[in-house]
BALOBA-1460 file (C-alpha; in Angstrom, 3 decimals):
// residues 176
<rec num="1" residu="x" x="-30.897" y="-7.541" z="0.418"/>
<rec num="2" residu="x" x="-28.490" y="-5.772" z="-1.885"/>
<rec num="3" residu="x" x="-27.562" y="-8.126" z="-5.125"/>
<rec num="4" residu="x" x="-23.818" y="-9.243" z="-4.799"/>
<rec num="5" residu="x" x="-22.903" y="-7.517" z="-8.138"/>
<rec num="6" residu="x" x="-24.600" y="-4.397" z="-7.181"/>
<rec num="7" residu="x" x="-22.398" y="-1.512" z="-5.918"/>
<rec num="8" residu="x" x="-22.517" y="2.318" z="-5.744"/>
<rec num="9" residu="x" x="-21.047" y="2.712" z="-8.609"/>
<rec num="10" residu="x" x="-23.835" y="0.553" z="-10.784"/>
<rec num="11" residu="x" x="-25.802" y="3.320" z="-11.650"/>
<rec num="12" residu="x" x="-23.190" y="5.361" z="-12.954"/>
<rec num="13" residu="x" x="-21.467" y="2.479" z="-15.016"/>
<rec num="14" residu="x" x="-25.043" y="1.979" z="-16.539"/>
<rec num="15" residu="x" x="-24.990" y="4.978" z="-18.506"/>
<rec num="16" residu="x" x="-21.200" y="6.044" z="-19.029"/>
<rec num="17" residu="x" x="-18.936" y="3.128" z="-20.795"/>
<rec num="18" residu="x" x="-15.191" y="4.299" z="-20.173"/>
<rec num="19" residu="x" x="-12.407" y="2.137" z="-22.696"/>
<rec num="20" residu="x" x="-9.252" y="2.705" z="-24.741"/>
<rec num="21" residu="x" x="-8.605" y="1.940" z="-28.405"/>
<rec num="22" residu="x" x="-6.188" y="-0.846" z="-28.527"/>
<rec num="23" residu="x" x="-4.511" y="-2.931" z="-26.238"/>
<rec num="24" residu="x" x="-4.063" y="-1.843" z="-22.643"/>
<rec num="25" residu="x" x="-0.935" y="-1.850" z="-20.442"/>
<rec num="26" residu="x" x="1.523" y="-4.333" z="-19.129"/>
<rec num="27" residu="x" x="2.434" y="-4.234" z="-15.472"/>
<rec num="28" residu="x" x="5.714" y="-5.665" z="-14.623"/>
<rec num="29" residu="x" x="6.946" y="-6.065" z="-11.014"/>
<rec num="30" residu="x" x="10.183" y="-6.689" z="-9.894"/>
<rec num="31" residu="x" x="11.253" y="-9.210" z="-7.907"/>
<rec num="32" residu="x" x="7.980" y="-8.125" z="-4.771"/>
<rec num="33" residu="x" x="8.156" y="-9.840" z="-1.974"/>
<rec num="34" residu="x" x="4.444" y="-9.121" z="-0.660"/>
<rec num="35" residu="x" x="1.582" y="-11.100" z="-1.999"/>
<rec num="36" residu="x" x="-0.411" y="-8.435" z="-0.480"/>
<rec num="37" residu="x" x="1.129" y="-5.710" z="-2.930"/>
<rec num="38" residu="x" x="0.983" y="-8.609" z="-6.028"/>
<rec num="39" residu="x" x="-2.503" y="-8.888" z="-4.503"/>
<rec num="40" residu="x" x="-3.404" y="-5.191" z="-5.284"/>
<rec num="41" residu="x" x="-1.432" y="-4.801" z="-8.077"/>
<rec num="42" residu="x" x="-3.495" y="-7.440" z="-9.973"/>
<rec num="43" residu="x" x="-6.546" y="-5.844" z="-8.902"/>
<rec num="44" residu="x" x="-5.742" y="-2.664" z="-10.146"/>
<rec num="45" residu="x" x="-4.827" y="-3.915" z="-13.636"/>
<rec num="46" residu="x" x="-8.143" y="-5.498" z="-13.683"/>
<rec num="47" residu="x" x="-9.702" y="-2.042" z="-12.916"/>
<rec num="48" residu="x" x="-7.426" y="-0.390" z="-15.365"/>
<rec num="49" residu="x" x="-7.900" y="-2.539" z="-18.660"/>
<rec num="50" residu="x" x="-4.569" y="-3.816" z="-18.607"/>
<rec num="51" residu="x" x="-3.435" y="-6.543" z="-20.838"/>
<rec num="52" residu="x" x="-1.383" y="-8.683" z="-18.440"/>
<rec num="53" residu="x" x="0.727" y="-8.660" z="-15.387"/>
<rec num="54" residu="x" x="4.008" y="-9.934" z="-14.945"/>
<rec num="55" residu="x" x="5.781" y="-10.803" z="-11.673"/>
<rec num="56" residu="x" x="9.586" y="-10.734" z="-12.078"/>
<rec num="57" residu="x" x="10.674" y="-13.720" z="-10.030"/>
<rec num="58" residu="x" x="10.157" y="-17.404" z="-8.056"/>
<rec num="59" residu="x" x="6.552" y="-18.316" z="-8.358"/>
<rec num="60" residu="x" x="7.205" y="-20.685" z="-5.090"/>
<rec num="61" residu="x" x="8.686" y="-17.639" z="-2.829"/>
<rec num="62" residu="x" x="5.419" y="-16.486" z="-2.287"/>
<rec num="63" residu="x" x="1.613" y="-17.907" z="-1.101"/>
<rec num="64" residu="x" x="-0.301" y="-17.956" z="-4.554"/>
<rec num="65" residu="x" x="-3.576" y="-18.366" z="-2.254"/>
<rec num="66" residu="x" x="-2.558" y="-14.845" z="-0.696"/>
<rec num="67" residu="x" x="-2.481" y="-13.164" z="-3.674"/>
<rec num="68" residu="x" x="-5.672" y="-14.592" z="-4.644"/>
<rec num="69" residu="x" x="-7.558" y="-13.402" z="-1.634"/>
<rec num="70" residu="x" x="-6.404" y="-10.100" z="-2.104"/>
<rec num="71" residu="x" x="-7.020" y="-9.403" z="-5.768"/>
<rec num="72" residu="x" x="-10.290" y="-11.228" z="-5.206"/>
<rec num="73" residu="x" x="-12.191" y="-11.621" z="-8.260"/>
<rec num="74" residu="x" x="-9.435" y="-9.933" z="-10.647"/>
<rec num="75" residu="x" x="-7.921" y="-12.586" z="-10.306"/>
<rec num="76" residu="x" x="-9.804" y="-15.100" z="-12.170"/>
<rec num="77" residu="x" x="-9.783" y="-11.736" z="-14.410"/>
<rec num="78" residu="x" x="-6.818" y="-10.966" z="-16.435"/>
<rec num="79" residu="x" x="-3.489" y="-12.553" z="-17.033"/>
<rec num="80" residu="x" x="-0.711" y="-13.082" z="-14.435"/>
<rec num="81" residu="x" x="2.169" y="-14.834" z="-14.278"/>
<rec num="82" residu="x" x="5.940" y="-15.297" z="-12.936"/>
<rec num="83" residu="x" x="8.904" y="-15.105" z="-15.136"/>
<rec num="84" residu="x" x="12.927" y="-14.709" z="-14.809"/>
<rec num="85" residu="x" x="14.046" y="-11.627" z="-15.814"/>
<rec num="86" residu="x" x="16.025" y="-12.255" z="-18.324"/>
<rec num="87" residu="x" x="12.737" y="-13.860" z="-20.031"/>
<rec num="88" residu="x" x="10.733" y="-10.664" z="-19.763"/>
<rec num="89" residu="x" x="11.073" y="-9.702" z="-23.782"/>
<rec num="90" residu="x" x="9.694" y="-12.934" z="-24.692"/>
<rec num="91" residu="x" x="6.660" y="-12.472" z="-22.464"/>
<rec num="92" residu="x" x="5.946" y="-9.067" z="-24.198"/>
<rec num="93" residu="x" x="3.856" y="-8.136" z="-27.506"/>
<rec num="94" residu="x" x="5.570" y="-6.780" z="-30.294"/>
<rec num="95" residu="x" x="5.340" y="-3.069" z="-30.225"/>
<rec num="96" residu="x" x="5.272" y="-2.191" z="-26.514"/>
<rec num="97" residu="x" x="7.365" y="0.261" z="-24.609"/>
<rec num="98" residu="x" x="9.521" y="-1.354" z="-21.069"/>
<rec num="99" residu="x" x="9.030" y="1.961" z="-18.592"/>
<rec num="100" residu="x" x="10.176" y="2.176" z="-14.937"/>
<rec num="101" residu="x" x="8.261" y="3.600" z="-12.609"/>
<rec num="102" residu="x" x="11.794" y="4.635" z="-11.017"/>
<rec num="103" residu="x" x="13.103" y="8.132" z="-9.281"/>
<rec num="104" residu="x" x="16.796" y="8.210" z="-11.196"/>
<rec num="105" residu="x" x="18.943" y="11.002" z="-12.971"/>
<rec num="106" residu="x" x="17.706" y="10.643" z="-16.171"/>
<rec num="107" residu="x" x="13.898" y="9.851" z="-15.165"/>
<rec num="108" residu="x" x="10.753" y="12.376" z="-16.435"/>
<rec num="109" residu="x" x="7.930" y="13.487" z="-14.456"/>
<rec num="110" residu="x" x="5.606" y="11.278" z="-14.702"/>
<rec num="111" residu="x" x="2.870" y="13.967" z="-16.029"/>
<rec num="112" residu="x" x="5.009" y="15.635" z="-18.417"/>
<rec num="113" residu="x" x="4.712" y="14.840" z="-21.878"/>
<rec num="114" residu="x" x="3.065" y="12.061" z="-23.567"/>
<rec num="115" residu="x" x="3.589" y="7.913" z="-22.256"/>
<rec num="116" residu="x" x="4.084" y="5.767" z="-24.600"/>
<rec num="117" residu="x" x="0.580" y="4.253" z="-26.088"/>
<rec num="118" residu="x" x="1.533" y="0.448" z="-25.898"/>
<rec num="119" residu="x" x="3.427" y="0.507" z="-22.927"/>
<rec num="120" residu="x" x="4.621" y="-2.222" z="-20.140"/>
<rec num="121" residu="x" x="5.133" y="0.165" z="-16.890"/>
<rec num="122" residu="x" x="7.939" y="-1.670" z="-14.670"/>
<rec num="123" residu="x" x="7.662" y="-1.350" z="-11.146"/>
<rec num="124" residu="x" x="10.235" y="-2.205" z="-8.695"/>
<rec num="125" residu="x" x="10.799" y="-4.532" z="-5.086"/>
<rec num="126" residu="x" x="9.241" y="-2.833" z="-2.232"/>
<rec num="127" residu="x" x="12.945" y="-2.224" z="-0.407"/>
<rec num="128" residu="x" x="15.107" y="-2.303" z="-3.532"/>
<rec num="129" residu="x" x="13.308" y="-1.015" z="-6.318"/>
<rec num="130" residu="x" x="14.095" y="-1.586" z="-9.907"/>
<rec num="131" residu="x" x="17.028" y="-4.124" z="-10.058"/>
<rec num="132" residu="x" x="19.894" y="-2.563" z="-12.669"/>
<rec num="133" residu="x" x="18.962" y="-5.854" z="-14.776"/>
<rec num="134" residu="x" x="15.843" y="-4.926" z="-15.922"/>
<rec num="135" residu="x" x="16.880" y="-1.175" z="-16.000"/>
<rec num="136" residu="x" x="18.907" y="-2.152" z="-18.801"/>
<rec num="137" residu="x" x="15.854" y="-3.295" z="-20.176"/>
<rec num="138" residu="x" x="13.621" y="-0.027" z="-20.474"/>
<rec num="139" residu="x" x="13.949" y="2.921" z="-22.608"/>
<rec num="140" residu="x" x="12.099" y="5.505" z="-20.969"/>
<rec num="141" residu="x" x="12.610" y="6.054" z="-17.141"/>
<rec num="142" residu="x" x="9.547" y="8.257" z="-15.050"/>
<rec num="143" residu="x" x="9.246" y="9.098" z="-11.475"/>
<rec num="144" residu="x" x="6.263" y="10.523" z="-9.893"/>
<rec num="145" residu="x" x="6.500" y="13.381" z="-8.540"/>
<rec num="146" residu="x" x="6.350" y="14.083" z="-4.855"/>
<rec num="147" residu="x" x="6.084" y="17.431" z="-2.831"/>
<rec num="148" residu="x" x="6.256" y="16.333" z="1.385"/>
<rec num="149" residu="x" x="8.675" y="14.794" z="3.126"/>
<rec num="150" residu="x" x="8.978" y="11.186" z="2.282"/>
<rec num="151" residu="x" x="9.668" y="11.037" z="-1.118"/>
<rec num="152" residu="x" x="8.486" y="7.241" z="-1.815"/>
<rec num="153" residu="x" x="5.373" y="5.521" z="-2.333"/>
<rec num="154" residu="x" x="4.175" y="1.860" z="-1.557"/>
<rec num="155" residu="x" x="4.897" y="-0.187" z="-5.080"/>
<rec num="156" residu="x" x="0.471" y="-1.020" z="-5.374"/>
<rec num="157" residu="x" x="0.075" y="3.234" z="-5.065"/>
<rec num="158" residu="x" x="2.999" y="3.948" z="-7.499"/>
<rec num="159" residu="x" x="1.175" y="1.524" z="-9.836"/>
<rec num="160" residu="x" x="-2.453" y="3.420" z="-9.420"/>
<rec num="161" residu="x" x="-1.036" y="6.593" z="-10.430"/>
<rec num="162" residu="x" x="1.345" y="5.331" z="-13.177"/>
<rec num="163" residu="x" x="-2.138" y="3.554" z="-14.321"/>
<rec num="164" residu="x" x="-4.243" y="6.790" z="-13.520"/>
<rec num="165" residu="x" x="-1.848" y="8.950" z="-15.844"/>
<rec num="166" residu="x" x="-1.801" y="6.547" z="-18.541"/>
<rec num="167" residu="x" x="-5.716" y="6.018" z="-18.656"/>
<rec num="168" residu="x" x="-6.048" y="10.021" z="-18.188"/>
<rec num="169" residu="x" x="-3.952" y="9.888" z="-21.740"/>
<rec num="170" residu="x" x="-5.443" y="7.616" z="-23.826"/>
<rec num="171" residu="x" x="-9.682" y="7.318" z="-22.311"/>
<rec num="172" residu="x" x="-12.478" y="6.790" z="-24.605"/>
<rec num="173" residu="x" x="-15.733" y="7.913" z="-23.045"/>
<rec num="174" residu="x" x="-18.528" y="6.780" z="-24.822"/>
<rec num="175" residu="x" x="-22.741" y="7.453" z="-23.717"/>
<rec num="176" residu="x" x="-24.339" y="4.292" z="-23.924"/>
């Protein structure tokens, strides 16, 4: 039988060690009403070397034990907690960037130019999206860009690529 911590990707972890210089991201999400999507959205800062993840809202509107399942280990794994959002810039580092993840007027593809290296990516409520409160809050605006006909993505796959991008930007690849 297969050991538990054995996967397909074992072998190829063995001998490649993928990392970034410095501290990792900060995930941010708005005021979700899915512990599914918190679920995955924990899970993929785990996988991503993020530093934390913050949930902008009521820590009692939603089944902590959901979430859990979900993000399965990564949850045990790195950082998460709820917040109001008007205490957001005392949850976050010195030195790191507030981003939306948000389609507006002003906002930059996503894979132009360079993100910011010490940056907390804010992603918005499943229906709503970023509230205008915590717009007020970021300096740099990005969508991602989209080419067929529905031209928005589930809040967890918006996330992933935001994530993808930045770890694209700043990987280390070392031989071990």
């Amino acid at each position: 039988m297969k050991n538990s911590t054995q996967t397909k990707s074992t072998p190829l972890f063995a001998t490649v060690q993928y990392s970034i210089d410095g501290d990792g991201p900060i995930l941010v999400a708005d005021q979700l009403k899915s512990p599914e999507n918190m679920g995955h959205i924990i899970r993929l800062a785990s996988n991503f070397g993020c530093a934390k993840v913050i949930f902008i809202g009521d820590s009692q509107s939603v089944r902590h034990s959901k979430i859990k399942k979900v993000a399965g280990a990564a949850a045990g794994q790195i950082e998460w907690q709820f917040c109001k959002p008007e205490e957001l810039k005392n949850h976050l580092p010195e030195g790191y960037t507030v981003c939306a993840i948000e389609t507006t007027d002003n906002s930059l593809n996503l894979s132009d130019g360079v993100l910011p290296e010490k940056v907390a990516f804010v992603l918005g409520n499943e229906i709503h999206g970023v509230s205008a409160e915590l717009m007020e809050q970021c300096s740099h605006f990005y969508h991602i860009p989209m080419i067929g006909a529905i031209k928005s993505m589930n809040v967890s796959h918006a996330c992933s690529v935001a994530l993808y991008e930045w770890v694209r930007q700043y990987l280390v690849i070392s031989p071990q």
